[in-house]
RODO-160733 format. One record per atom (N, C-alpha, C): residue in one letter; atom name; x, y, z. Coordinates in nm, 2 decimals. Example, Ala and Ser with C-alpha at 12.3 -4.5 7.8 and 13.67 -1.06 7.14 Angstrom:
  resn  name      px      py      pz
     A     N    1.32   -0.57    0.78
     A    CA    1.23   -0.45    0.78
     A     C    1.32   -0.33    0.78
     S     N    1.28   -0.22    0.71
     S    CA    1.37   -0.11    0.71
     S     C    1.29    0.00    0.79
END
This chain:
  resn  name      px      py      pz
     X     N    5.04    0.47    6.40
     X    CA    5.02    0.56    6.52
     X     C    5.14    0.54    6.61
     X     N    5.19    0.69    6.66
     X    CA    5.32    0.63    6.76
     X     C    5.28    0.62    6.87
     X     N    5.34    0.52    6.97
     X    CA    5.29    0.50    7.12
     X     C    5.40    0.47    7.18
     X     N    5.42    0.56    7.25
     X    CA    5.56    0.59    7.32
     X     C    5.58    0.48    7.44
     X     N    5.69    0.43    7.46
     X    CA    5.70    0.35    7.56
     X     C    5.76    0.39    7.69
     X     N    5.69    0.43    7.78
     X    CA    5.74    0.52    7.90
     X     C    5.78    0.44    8.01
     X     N    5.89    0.49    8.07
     X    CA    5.91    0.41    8.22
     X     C    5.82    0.47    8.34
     X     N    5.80    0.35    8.41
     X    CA    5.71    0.40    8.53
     X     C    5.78    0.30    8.67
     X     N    5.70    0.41    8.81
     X    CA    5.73    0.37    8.90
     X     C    5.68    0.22    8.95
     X     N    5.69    0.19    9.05
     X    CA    5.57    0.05    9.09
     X     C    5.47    0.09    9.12
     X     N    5.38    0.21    9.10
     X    CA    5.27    0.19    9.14
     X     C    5.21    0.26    9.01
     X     N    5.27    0.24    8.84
     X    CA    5.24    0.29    8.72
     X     C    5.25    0.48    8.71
     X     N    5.28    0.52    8.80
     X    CA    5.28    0.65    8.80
     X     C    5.46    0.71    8.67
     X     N    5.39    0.74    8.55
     X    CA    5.57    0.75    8.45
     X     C    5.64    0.81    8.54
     X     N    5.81    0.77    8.53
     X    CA    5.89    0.86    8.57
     X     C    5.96    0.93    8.44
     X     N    5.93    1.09    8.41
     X    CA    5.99    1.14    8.26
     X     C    6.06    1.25    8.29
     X     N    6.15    1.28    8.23
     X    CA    6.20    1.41    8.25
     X     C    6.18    1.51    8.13
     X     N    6.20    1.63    8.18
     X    CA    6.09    1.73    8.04
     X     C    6.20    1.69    7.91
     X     N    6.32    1.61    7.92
     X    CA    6.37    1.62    7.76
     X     C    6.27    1.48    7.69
     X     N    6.27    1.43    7.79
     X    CA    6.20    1.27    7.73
     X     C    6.02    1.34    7.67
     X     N    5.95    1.44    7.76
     X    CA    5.84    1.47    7.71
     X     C    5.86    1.59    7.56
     X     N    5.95    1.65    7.54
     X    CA    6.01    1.71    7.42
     X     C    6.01    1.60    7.30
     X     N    6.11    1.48    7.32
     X    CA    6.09    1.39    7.25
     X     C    5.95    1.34    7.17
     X     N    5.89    1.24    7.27
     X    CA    5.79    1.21    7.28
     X     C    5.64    1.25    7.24
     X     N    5.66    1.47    7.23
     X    CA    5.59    1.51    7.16
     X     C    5.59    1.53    7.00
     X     N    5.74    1.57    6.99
     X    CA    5.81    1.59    6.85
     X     C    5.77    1.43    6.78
     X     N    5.85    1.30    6.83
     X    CA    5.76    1.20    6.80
     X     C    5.63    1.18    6.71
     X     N    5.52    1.23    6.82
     X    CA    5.39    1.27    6.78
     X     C    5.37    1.35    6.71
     X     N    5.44    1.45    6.68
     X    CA    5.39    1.57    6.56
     X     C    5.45    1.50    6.44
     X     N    5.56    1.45    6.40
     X    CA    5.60    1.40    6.29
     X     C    5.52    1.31    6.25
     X     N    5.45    1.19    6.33
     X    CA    5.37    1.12    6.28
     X     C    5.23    1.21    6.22
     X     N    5.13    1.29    6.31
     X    CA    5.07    1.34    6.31
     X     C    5.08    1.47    6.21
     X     N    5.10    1.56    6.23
     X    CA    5.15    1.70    6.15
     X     C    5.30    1.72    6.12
     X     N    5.38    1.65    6.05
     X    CA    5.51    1.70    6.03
     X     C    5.56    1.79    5.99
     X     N    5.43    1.86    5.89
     X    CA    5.48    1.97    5.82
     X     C    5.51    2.11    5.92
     X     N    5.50    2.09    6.05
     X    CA    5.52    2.21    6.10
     X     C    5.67    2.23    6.11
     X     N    5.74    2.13    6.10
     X    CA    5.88    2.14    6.12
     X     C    5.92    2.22    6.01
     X     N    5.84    2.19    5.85
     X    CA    5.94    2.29    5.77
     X     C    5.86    2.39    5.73
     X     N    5.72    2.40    5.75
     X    CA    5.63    2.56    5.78
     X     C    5.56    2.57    5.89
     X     N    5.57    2.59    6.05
     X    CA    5.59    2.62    6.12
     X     C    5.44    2.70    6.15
     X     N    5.36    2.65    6.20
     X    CA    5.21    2.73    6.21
     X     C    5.17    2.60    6.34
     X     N    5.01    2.70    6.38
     X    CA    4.94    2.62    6.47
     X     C    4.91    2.50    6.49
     X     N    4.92    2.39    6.60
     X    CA    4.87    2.28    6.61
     X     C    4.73    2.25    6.59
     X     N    4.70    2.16    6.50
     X    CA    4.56    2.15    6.50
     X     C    4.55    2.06    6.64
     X     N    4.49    2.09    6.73
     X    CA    4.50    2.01    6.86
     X     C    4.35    1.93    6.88
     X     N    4.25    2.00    6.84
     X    CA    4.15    1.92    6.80
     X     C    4.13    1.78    6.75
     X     N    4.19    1.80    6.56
     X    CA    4.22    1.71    6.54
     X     C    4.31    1.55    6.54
     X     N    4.40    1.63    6.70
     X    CA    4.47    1.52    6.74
     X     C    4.39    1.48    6.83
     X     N    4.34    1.52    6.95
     X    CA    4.29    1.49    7.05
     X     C    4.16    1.36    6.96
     X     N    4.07    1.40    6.87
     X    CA    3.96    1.33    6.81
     X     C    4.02    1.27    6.74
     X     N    4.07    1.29    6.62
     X    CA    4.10    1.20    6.53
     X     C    4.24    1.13    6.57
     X     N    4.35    1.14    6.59
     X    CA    4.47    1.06    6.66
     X     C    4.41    1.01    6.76
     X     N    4.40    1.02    6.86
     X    CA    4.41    0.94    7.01
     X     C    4.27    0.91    7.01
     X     N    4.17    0.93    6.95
     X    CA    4.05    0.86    6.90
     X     C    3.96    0.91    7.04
     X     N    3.94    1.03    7.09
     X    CA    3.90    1.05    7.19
     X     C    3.76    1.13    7.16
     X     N    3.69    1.16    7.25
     X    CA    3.55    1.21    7.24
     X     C    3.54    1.33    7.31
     X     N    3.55    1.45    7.26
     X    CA    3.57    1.58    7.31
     X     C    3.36    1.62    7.38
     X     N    3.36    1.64    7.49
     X    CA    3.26    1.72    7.53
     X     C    3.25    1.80    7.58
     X     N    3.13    1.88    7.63
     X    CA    3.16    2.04    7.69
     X     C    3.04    2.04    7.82
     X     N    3.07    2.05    7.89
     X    CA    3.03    2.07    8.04
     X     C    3.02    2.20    8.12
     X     N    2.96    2.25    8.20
     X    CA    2.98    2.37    8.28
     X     C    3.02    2.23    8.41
     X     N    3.18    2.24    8.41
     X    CA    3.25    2.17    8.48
     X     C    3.20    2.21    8.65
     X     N    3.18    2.30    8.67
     X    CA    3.17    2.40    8.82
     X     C    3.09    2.54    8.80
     X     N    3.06    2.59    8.90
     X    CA    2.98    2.73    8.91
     X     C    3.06    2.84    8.91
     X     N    3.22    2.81    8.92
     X    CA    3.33    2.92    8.92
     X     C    3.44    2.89    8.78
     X     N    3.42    2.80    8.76
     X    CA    3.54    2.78    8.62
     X     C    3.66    2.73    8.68
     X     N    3.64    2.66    8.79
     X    CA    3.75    2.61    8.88
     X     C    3.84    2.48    8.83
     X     N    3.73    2.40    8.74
     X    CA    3.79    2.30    8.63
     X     C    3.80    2.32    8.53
     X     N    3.89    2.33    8.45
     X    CA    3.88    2.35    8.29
     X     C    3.84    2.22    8.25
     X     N    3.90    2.17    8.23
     X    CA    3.90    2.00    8.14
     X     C    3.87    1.87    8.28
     X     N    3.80    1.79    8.19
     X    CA    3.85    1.64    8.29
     X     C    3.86    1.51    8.19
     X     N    3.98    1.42    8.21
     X    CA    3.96    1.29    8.09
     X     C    3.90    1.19    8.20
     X     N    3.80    1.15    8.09
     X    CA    3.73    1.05    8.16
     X     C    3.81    0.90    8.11
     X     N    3.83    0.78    8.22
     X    CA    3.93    0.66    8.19
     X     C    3.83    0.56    8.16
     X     N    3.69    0.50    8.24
     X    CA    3.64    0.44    8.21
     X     C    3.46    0.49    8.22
     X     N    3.35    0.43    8.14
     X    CA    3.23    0.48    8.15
     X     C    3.20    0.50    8.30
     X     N    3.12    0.58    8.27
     X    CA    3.09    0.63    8.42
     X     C    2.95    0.75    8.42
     X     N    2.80    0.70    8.48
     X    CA    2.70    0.81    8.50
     X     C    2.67    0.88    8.62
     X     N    2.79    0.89    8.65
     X    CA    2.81    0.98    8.75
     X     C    2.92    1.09    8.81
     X     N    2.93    1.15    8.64
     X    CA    3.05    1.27    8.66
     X     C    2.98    1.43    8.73
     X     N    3.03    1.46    8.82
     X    CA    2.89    1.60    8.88
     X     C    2.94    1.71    8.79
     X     N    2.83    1.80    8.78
     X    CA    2.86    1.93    8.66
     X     C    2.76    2.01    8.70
     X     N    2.73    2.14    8.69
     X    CA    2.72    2.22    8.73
     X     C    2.59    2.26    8.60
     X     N    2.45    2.27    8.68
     X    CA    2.37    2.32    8.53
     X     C    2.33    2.44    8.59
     X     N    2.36    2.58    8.49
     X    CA    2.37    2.72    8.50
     X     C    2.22    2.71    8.55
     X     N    2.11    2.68    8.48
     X    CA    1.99    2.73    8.45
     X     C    1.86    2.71    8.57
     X     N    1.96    2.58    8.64
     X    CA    1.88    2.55    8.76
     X     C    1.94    2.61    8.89
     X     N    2.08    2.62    8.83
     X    CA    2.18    2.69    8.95
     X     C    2.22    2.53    9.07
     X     N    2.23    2.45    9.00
     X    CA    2.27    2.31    9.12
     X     C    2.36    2.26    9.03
     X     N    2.46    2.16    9.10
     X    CA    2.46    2.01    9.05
     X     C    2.36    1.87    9.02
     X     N    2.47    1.83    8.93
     X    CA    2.41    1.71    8.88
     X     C    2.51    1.60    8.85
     X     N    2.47    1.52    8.76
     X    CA    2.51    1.40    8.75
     X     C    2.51    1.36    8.55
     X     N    2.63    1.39    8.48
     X    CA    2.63    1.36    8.32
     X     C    2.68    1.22    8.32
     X     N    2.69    1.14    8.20
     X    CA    2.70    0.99    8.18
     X     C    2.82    1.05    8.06
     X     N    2.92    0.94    8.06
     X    CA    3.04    0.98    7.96
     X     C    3.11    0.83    7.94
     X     N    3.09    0.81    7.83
     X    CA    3.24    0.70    7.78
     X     C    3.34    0.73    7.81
     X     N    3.41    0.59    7.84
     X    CA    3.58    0.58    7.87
     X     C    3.62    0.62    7.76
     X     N    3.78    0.73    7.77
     X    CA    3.79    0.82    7.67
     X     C    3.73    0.95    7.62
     X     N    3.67    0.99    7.71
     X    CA    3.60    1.14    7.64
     X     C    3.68    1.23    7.74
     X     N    3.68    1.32    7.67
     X    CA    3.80    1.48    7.75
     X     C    3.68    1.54    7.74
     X     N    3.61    1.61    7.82
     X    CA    3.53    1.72    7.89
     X     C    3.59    1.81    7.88
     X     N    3.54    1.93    7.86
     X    CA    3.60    2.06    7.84
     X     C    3.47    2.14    7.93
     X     N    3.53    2.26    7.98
     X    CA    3.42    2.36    8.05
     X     C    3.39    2.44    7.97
     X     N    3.24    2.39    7.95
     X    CA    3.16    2.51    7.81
     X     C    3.19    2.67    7.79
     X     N    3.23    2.72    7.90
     X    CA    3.31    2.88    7.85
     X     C    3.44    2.87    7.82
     X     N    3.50    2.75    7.80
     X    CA    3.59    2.77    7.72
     X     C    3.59    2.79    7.58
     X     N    3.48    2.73    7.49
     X    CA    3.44    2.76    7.37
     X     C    3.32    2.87    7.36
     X     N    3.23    2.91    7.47
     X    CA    3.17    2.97    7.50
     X     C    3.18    3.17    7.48
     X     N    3.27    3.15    7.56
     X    CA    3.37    3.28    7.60
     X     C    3.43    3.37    7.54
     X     N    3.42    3.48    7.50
     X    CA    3.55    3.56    7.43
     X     C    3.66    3.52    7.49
     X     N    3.81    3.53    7.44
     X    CA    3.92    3.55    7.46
     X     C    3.98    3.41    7.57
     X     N    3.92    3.34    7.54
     X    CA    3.94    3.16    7.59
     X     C    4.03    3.08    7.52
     X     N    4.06    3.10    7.40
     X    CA    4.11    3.04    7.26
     X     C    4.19    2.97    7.32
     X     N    4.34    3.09    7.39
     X    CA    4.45    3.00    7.40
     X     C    4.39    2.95    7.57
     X     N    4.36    2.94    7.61
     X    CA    4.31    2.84    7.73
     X     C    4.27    2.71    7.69
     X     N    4.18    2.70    7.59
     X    CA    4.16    2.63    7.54
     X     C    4.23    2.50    7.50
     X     N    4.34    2.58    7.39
     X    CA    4.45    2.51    7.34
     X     C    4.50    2.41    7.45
     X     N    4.56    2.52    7.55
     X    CA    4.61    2.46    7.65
     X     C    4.60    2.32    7.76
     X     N    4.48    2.38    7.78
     X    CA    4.41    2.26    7.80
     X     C    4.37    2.13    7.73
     X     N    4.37    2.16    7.64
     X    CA    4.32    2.04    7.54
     X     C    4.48    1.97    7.51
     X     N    4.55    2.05    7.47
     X    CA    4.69    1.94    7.52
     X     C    4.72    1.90    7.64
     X     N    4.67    1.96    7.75
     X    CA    4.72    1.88    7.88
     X     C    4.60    1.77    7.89
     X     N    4.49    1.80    7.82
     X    CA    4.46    1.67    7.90
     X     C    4.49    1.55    7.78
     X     N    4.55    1.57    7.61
     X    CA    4.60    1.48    7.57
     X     C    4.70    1.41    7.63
     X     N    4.80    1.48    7.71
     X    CA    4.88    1.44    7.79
     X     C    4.86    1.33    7.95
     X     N    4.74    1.38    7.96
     X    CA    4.71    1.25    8.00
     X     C    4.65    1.12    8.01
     X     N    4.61    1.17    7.87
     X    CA    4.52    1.01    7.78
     X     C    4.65    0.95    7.74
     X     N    4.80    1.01    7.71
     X    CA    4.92    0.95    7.68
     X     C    4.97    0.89    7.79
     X     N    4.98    0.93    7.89
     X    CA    5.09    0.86    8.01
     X     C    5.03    0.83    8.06
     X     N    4.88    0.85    8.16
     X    CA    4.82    0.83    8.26
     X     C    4.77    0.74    8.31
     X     N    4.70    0.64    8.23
     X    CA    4.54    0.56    8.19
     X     C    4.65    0.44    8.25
     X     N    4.73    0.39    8.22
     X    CA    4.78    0.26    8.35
     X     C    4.75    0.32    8.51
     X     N    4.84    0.48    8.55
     X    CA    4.84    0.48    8.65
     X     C    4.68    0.45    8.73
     X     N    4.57    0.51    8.66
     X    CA    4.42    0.53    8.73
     X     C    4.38    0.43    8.67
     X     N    4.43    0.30    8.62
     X    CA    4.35    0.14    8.64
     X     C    4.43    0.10    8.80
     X     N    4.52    0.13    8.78
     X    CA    4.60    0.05    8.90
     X     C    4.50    0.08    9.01
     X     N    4.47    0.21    9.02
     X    CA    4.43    0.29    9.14
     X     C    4.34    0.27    9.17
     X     N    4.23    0.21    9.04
     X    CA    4.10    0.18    9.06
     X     C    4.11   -0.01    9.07
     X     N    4.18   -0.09    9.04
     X    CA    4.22   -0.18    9.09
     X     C    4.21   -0.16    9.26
     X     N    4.31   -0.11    9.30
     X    CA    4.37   -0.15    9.42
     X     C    4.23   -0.11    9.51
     X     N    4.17    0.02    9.47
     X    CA    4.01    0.04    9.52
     X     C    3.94   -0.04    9.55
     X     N    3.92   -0.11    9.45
     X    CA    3.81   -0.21    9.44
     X     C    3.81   -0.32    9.51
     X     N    3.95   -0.39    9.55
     X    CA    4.00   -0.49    9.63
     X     C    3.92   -0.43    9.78
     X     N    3.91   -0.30    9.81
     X    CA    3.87   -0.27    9.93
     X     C    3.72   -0.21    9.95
     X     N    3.72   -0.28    9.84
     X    CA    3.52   -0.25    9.82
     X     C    3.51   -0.10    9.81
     X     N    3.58   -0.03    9.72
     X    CA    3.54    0.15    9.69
     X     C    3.54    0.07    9.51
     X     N    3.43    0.15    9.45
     X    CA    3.39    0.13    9.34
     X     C    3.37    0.28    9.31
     X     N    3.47    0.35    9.23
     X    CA    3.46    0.47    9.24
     X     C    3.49    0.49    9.09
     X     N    3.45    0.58    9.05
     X    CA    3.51    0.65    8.88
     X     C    3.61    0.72    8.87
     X     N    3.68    0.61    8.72
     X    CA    3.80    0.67    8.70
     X     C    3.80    0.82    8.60
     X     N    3.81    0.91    8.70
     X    CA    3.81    1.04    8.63
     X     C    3.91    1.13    8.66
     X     N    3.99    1.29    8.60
     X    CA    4.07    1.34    8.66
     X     C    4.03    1.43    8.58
     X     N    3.98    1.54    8.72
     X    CA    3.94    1.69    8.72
     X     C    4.07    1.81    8.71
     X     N    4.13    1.86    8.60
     X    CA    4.22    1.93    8.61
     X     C    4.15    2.09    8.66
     X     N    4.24    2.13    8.82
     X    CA    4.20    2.26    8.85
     X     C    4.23    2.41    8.76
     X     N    4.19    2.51    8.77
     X    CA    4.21    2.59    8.70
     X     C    4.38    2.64    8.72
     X     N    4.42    2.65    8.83
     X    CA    4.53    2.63    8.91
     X     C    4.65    2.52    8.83
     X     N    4.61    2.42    8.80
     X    CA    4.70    2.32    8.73
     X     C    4.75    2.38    8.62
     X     N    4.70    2.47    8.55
     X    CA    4.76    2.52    8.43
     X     C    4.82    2.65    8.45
     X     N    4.90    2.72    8.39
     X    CA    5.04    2.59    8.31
     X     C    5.08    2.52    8.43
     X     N    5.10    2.51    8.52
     X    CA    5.12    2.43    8.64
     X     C    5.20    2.47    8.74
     X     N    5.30    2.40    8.81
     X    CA    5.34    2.40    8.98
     X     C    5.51    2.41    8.86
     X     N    5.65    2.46    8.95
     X    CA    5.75    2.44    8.93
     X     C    5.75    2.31    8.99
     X     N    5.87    2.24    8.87
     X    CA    5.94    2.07    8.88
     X     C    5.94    2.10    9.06
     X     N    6.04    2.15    9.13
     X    CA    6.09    2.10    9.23
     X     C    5.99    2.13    9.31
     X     N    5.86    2.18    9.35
     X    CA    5.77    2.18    9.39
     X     C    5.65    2.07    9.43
     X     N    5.73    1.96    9.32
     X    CA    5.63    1.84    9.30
     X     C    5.63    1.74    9.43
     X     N    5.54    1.72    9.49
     X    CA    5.53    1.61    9.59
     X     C    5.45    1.48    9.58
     X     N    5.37    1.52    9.51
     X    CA    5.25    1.39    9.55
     X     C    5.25    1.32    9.43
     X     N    5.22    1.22    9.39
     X    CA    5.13    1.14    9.25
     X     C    5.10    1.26    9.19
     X     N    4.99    1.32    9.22
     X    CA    4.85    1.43    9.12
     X     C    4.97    1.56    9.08
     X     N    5.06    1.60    9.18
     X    CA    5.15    1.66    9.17
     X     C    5.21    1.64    9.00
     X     N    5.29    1.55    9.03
     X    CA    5.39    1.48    8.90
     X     C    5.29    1.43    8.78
     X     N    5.12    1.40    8.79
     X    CA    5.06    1.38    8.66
     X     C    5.06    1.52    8.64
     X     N    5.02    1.67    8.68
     X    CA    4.98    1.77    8.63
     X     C    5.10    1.81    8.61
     X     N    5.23    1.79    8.65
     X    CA    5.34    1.85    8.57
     X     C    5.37    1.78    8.43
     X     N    5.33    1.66    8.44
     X    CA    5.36    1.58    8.33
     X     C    5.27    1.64    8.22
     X     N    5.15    1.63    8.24
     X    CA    5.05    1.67    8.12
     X     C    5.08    1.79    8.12
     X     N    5.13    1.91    8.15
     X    CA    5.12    2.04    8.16
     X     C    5.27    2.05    8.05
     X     N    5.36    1.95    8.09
     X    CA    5.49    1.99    8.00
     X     C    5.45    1.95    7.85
     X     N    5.38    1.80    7.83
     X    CA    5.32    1.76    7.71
     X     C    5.27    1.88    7.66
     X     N    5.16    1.94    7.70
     X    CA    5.10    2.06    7.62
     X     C    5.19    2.15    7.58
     X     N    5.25    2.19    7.62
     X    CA    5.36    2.30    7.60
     X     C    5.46    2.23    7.51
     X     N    5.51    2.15    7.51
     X    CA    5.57    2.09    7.40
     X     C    5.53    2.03    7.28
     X     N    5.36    1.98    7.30
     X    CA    5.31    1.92    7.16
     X     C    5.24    2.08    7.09
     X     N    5.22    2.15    7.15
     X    CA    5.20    2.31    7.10
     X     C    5.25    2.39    7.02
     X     N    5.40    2.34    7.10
     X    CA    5.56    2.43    7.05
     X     C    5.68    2.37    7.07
     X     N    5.66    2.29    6.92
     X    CA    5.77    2.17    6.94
     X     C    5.87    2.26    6.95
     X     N    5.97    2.15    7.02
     X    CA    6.14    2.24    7.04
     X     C    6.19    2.26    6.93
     X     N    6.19    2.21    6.81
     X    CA    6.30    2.21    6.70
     X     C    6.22    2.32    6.67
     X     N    6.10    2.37    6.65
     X    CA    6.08    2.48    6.58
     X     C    6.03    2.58    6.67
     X     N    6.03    2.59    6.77
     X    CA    6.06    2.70    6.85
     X     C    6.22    2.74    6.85
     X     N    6.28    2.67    6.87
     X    CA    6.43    2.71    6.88
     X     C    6.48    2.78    6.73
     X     N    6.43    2.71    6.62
     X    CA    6.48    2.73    6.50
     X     C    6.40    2.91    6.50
     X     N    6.33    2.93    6.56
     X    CA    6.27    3.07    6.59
     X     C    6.37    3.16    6.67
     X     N    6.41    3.15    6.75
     X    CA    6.49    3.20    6.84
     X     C    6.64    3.22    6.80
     X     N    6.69    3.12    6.73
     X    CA    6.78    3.14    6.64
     X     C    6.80    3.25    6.53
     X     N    6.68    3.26    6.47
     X    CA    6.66    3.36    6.37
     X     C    6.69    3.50    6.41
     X     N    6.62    3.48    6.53
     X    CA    6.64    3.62    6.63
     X     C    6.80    3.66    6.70
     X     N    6.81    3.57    6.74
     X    CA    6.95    3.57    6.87
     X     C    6.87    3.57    6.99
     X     N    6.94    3.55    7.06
     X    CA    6.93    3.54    7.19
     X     C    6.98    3.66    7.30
     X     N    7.00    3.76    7.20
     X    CA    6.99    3.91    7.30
     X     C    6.86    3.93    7.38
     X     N    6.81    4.02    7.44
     X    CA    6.72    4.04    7.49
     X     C    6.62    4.07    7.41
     X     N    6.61    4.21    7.30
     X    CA    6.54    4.25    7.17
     X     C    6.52    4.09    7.11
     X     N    6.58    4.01    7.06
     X    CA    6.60    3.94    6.99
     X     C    6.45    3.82    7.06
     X     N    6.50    3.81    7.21
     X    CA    6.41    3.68    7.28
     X     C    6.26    3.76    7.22
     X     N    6.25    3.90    7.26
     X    CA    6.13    3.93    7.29
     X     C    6.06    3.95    7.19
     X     N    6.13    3.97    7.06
     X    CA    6.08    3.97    6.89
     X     C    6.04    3.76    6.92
     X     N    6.14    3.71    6.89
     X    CA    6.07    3.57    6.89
     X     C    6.00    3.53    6.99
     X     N    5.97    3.59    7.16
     X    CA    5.86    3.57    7.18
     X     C    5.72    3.60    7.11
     X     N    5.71    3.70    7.06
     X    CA    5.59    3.76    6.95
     X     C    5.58    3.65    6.87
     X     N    5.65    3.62    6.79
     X    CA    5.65    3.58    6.66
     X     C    5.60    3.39    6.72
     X     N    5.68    3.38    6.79
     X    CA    5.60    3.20    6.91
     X     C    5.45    3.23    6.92
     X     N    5.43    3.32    6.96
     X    CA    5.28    3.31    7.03
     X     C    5.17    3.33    6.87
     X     N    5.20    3.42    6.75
     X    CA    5.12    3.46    6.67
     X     C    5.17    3.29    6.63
     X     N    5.26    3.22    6.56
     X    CA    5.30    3.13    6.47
     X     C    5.21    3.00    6.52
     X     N    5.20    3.00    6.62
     X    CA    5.18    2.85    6.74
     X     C    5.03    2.89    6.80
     X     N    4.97    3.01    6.79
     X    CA    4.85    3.05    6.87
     X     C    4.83    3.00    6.99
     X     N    4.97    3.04    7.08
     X    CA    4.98    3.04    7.20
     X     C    4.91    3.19    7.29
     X     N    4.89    3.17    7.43
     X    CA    4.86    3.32    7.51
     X     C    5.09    3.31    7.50
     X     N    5.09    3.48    7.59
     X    CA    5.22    3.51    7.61
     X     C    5.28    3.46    7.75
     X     N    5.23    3.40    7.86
     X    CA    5.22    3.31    7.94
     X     C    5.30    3.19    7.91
     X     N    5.20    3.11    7.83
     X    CA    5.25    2.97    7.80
     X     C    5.37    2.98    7.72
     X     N    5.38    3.09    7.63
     X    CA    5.53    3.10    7.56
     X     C    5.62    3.15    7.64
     X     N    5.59    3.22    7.73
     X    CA    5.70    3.25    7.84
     X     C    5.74    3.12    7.92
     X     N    5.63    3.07    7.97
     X    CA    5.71    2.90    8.04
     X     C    5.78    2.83    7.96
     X     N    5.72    2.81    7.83
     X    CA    5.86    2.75    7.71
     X     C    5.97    2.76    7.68
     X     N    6.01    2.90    7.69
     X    CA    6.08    2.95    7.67
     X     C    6.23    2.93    7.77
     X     N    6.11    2.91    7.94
     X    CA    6.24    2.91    8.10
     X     C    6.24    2.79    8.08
     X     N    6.19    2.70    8.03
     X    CA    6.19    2.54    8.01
     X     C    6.29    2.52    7.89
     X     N    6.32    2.60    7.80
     X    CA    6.42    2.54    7.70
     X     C    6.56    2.64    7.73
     X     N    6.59    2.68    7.80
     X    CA    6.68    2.77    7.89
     X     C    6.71    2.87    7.81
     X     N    6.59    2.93    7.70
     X    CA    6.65    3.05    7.65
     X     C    6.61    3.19    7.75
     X     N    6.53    3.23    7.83
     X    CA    6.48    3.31    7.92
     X     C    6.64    3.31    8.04
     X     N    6.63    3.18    8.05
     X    CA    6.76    3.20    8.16
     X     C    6.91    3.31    8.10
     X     N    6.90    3.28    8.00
     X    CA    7.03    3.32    7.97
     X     C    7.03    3.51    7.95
     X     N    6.85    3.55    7.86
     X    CA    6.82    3.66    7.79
     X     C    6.83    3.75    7.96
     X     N    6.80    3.71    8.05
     X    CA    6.78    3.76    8.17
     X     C    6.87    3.80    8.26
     X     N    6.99    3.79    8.20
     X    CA    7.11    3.84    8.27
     X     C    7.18    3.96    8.21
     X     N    7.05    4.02    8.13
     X    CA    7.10    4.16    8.08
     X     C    7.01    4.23    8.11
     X     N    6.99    4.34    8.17
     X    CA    6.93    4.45    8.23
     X     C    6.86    4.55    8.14
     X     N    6.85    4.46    8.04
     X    CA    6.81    4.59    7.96
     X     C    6.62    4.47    7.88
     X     N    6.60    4.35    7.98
     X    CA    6.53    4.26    7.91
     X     C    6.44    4.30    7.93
     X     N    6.28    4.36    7.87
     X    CA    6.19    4.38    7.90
     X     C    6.15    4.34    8.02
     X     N    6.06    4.42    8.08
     X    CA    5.97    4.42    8.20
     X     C    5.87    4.27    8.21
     X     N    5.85    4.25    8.07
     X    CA    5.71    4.11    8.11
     X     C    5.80    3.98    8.16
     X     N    5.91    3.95    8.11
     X    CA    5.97    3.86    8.16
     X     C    6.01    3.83    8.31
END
């Protein structure tokens, strides 16, 4: 199993930049699924999330609005609040350290699929980097008599997330972090690019291999669009006037 060795600040928060989370995913899929590099199809992301990172998928009505998609839980805890449809209140579920929560209309739901996906790699992205930074935090808690659960509610908002230079706070820089993981353990760079190549890099060309990213990878056209300004091929397709409208 690979286990990346990341640099962090003093207070365990990683410092990465999106080439190092590119890496790091590719890393992961070689060990995990290699064969996408030389036939090129969907991540089984399920199977990594449970069976690699040894994690416990559950499904929750996270909120009354769908305000949370996912939460990874760091250590046990019977007192995560969730939302039960049928009484119309909150409550209170019990969850092992290690379980990723998912919000039950994500599997629920028509036309969720690729939300899903999404989510389910961001929050593997934060069973990868995260889980020092929220012991420290619940450490340092605890010295001050707050005995609190280590848990992290991703907003609906968090996905695909905030622009880099937008980032200010800790929670800031974990949801950029887990949000670039997904997008890159989804649609590794070597075979997204090897896609784009096929095509060129005219504007026809981006917007055929955008299609062909989103059916190959079972991405929404969103998340392939951020991939795409993230690996600087959008930057370049976009100085011709002739680039489709959705871009």
């Amino acid at each position: 199993m690979y286990n990346p060795i990341v640099r962090t600040d003093y207070h365990s928060l990683p410092v990465l930049k999106r080439d190092e989370i590119d890496d790091i995913a590719e890393r992961f899929l070689r060990d995990y699924q290699p064969d996408v590099f030389t036939n090129p199809t969907a991540i089984d992301i399920d199977g990594f999330l449970e069976g690699y990172l040894k994690a416990t998928p559950d499904y929750q009505y996270l909120s009354n609005n769908m305000i949370y998609l996912g939460m990874t839980v760091f250590q046990d805890t019977n007192s995560i609040p969730v939302f039960n449809p049928y009484k119309n209140e909150a409550e209170y579920f019990s969850a092992k350290a290690n379980t990723v929560i998912f919000d039950t209309r994500l599997v629920e739901e028509a036309n969720q699929e690729h939300r899903y996906r999404f989510t389910a790699g961001h929050e593997c992205g934060h069973l990868i980097f995260h889980r020092p930074y929220f012991l420290r935090q619940h450490r340092l808690r605890m010295q001050f008599g707050i005995d609190d659960d280590i848990i992290l509610q991703c907003r609906r908002t968090d996905l695909p997330g905030a622009k880099k230079g937008r980032l200010k706070t800790d929670s800031d820089w974990l949801e950029w972090q887990a949000n670039q993981f997904s997008g890159s353990f989804l649609m590794p760079k070597s075979a997204v690019m090897a896609i784009v190549n096929d095509y060129g890099t005219t504007p026809a060309g981006v917007y055929r291999a955008l299609n062909e990213i989103e059916e190959t990878f079972n991405m929404s056209t969103e998340a392939v669009i951020n991939r795409l300004r993230n690996l600087g091929v959008l930057k370049a397709a976009v100085k011709d006037t002739t680039i489709p409208l959705l871009f």
